[in-house]
C-alpha positions, 0 to 999 in steps of 0.5 A: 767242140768250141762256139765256132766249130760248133757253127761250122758243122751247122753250116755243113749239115745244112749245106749237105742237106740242101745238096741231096735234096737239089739232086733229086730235083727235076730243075732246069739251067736258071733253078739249078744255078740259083737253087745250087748257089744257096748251099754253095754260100751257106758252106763257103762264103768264108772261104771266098771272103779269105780269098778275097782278102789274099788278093787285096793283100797280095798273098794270092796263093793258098788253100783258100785260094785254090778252093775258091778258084776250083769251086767257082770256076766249076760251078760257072762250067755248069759243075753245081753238084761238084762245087758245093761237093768240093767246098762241102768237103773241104770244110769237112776236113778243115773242122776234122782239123781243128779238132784234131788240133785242139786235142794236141793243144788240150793237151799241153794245156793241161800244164797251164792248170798249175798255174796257181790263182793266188797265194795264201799269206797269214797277216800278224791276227793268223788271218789268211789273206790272198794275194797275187803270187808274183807279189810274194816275197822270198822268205814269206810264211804262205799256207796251202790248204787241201785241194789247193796248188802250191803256188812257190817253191819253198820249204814246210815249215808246219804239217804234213801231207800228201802231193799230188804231183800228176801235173808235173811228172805225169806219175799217179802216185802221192808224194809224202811231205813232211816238216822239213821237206822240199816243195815245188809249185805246181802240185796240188796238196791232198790231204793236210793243211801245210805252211811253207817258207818260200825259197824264190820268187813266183817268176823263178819258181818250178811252176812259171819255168815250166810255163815258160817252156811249153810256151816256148816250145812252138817257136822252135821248128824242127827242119821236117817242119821248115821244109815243109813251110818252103815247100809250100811257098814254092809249091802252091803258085807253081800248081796254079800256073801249071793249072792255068797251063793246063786250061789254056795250052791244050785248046790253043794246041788243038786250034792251031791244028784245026782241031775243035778247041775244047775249051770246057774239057780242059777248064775242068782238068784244070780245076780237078788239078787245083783242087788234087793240088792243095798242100792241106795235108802236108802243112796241117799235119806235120806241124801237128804231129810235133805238136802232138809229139810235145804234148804226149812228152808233156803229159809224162814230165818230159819238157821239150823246148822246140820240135827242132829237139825232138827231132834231132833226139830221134838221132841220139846214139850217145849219151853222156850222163853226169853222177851225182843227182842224175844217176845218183840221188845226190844224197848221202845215206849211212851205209855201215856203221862199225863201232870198237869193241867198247861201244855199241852201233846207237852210241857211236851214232849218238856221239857222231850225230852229235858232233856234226850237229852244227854243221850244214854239209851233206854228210853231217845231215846224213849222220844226224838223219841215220840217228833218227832222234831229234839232236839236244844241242845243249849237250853239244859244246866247244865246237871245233873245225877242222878244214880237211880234216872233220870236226871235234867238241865235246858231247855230255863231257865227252871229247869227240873228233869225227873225220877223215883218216887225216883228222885220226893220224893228227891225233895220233890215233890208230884206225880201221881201214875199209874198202867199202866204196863211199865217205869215211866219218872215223869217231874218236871218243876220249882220245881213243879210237870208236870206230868209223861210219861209211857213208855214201850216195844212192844210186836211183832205183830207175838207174840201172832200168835206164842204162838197159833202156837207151841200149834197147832203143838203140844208143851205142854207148853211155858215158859217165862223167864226174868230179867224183873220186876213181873208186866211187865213179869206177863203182858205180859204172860197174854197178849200172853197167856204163861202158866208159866212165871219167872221174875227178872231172872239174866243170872244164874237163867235162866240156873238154870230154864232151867235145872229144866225143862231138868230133869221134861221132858220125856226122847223123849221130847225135850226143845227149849230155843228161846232167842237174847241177849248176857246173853242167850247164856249160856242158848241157850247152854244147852238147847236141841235146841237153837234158835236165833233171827239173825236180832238184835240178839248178835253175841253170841247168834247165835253163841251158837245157833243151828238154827237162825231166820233171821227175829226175827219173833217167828212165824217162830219156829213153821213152822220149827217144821212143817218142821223138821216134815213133813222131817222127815215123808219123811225120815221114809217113804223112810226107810220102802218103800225101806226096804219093797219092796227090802225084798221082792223081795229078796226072789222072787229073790232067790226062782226063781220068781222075775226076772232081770226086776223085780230086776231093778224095785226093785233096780232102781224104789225104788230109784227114788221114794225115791228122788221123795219124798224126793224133796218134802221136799223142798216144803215149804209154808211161814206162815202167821199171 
């Protein structure tokens, strides 16, 4: 509990005291009054001071405002006992409240604990020196030592370790990072002491994206939430005029037919219908249900930018899935290696790795990576390329030429066909054939899990769509199981698809595009939802995103449609709970059944149990492959 809180249940233990103990009292009218209004003070002098200040503001009609009315007009009716009770327990609601609230907020806040204090730079003496993160330049030298938070992204420079990434992705397990590696702020470092050259600034670094998001993410309201804030506007001046309807036409009524006015009676009906009348548990509730829904998604790296988000992924019945780092990891992996008979599989590598040496393409990486040995580019000469084609040069003497089948029938030189699904590297090597490399990308482990996941969950169809060639595109769909698939796509074909598929929906459904690369991001757009991958995703991609996956496992979208469902399912229960049990004690209240007790039950009760079950939007259990 914080200070304040703290101070609140003090005052309601002490009020409670003093109330139980004045019951047992033999006082008279002038004791009681008097004796009466010292817990009555004690328990709700901010309440009335609130009030106060609503009137002179002229914002009268709100909760404290009802409270106020109710409880001085039933202690002025002679009511001591059930004013301070309803005030009493008000206050009890309203610190169960704020517990609650701040529960949901911790949660989230739990994010704000990657924010990094500072940045280690080592000056020209090897000293470490630290300086504010924003000061840091792209390019800089900075070093982490364990127990520390990476503060920017960039690449290791030196040293290896551990991470752990908990805070971003809401997984447990320690990532290994070597020389070489990408790094992204926000984890904290293990074990080993690591340098890093930083890639970008701190203001466009993972760390302060993220930041930003959750930040964000209360200013967009779900419509469940707007129309509970319209509905409270209206309803609450409505419940006081009819209240004072209720005090006042009844007595009128009985007088003008001679009948004894029962002013009292009437007073009191009137203030159990103010008190049974309170929106507490509808406006407390919903909103922290989508805050609780937030903060739950949060906590397993699912980023979602507004409630309005995660309301309309409660509706998702497409999704729409880009190939290459989403469903794919985006890189490349020697798949088959298939020398000639004059050379063995390691010499075929040796003299391909080699070759490709120079360049920065992802294949070339990937020949080099398969080889597994460190590269003696002084062996490497007369480097030629060949655009379209592939590359040659000379290694130890030795002509080279690695490429595609065009880059073979230049030279003249017959070559093995394959039917394999990926990228061919043939080798040439003294101007005879050496065989061929298969190359291709790898599909995540969690894929296949996930395309099962969002049937389960009730999604009627998942679409792939890709610039990558038919034979590689109709693979992997088969492979993951993908109902309709659309290859060789340039960034305007996709949105093209996209809004085919927009205008075939039913009008309730919602289209989820799930993509991480910078030509999606016109796509993520225009889609119902946008999902992007927020590890080795495009900056523009999460920015034209609606919800981030922090770990690029496409697992993770059907959990946060389980999510925005069960927060949903919450919120629909609260509206009908509260709606439901506040009609009907309205209409005990005003024909004289339902007393103040049962107005504070209606009032009070009502909204505890609405925050009891919107805190169970926060229970949220990681899924597993």
């Amino acid at each position: 509990m914080t200070k304040k809180q703290k101070k609140v249940l003090r005052r309601i233990i002490m009020a409670a005291v003093l109330m139980v103990g004045l019951a047992f009292l033999p006082l008279g009218q002038p004791w009681q009054f008097l004796l009466y209004m010292v817990p009555y003070i004690i328990i709700g002098y901010d309440i009335l001071r609130k009030a106060w200040k609503g009137i002179l503001n002229k914002q009268v009609f709100d909760e404290n405002f009802l409270m106020a009315v109710a409880t001085v007009g039933a202690i002025l009716l002679g009511e001591y006992q059930e004013g301070v009770a309803v005030m009493l327990f008000y206050q009890i609601g309203e610190l169960f409240q704020a517990v609650a609230v701040g529960k949901s907020r911790r949660n989230i806040s739990a994010l704000m604990d990657i924010r990094p204090d500072y940045a280690n730079v080592e000056n020209d003496a090897g000293e470490l020196t630290q300086v504010d993160p924003d000061e840091v330049a792209i390019g800089t030298a900075i070093v982490v030592c364990p127990g520390e938070k990476v503060p920017i992204d960039g690449v290791v420079v030196e040293g290896t370790s551990t991470l752990n990434t908990g805070a971003l992705t809401g997984e447990s397990a320690p990532r290994d990072v070597t020389v070489g590696d990408e790094i992204i702020s926000g984890c904290v470092n293990n074990s080993g002491l690591l340098k890093i050259r930083t890639t970008k600034e701190f203001g466009q670094s993972t760390v302060s994206k993220i930041l930003e998001l959750v930040e964000n993410s209360s200013m967009k309201k779900s419509r469940s939430e707007n129309f509970i804030t319209k509905f409270a506007k209206y309803y609450t001046p409505a419940v006081c005029y009819g209240a004072l309807a209720l005090a006042v036409l009844p007595p009128v009524f009985n007088l003008i037919m001679g009948n004894p006015a029962s002013w009292s009676t009437w007073i009191i009906r009137a203030l159990t219908f103010l008190v049974i009348s309170c929106p507490c548990a509808l406006v407390i509730s919903i909103p922290l249900s989508f805050f609780g829904g937030i903060g739950g998604a949060s906590a397993c790296g699912i980023l979602v930018k507004g409630s309005n988000y995660l309301e309309a992924l409660a509706q998702t019945k497409y999704v729409v899935f880009d190939k290459t780092g989403t469903l794919t990891k985006g890189v490349f992996e020697v798949q088959e290696v298939k020398p000639s008979a004059a050379y063995t599989k390691e010499q075929l590598l040796f003299y391909a790795a080699h070759a490709e040496s120079y360049s920065s393409h992802p294949i070339s990486k990937s020949l080099q990576t398969a080889y597994g040995q460190s590269i003696n580019r002084d062996a490497v000469t007369e480097v030629e390329e060949i655009g379209g084609h592939g590359i040659t040069a000379k290694v130890e003497g030795h002509s080279v030429a690695a490429g595609n089948s065009k880059l073979m029938k230049k030279l003249g030189l017959a070559y093995a066909e394959n039917a394999g699904i990926g990228t061919i590297v043939h080798v040439a090597i003294d101007e005879a054939y050496a065989g061929y490399i298969l190359i291709a990308d790898v599909v995540k482990e969690t894929s296949k899990a996930a395309i099962k996941a969002l049937k389960a969950a009730g999604v009627k169809q998942s679409i792939m769509l890709t610039g990558d060639a038919k034979p590689v595109a109709d693979y992997i769909a088969a492979e993951l199981s993908i109902e309709e698939v659309h290859s060789e796509l340039l960034p305007g074909d996709k949105v093209e698809q996209v809004e085919k598929l927009l205008a075939a929906k039913g009008k309730k459904d919602k289209l989820a595009f799930v993509g991480d690369g910078i030509n999606d991001a016109p796509v993520l757009s225009r889609a119902d939802i946008g999902i992007a991958m927020g590890a080795m995703g495009s900056d523009a991609a999460i920015e034209a995103a609606d919800i981030v996956l922090m770990d690029d496992n496409p697992l993770k979208i059907a959990q946060a449609i389980k999510i925005s469902r069960k927060c949903l399912r919450i919120v629909y229960q609260n509206i009908v709970f509260a709606l439901g049990v506040k009609g009907i004690c309205l209409i005990l209240g005003a024909i004289g059944i339902a007393n103040m007790w049962i107005a504070i039950f209606a009032d009070v009760g009502v909204m505890v149990l609405a925050v009891l079950n919107a805190i169970r939007c926060l229970n949220v259990k990681h899924m597993k492959v």
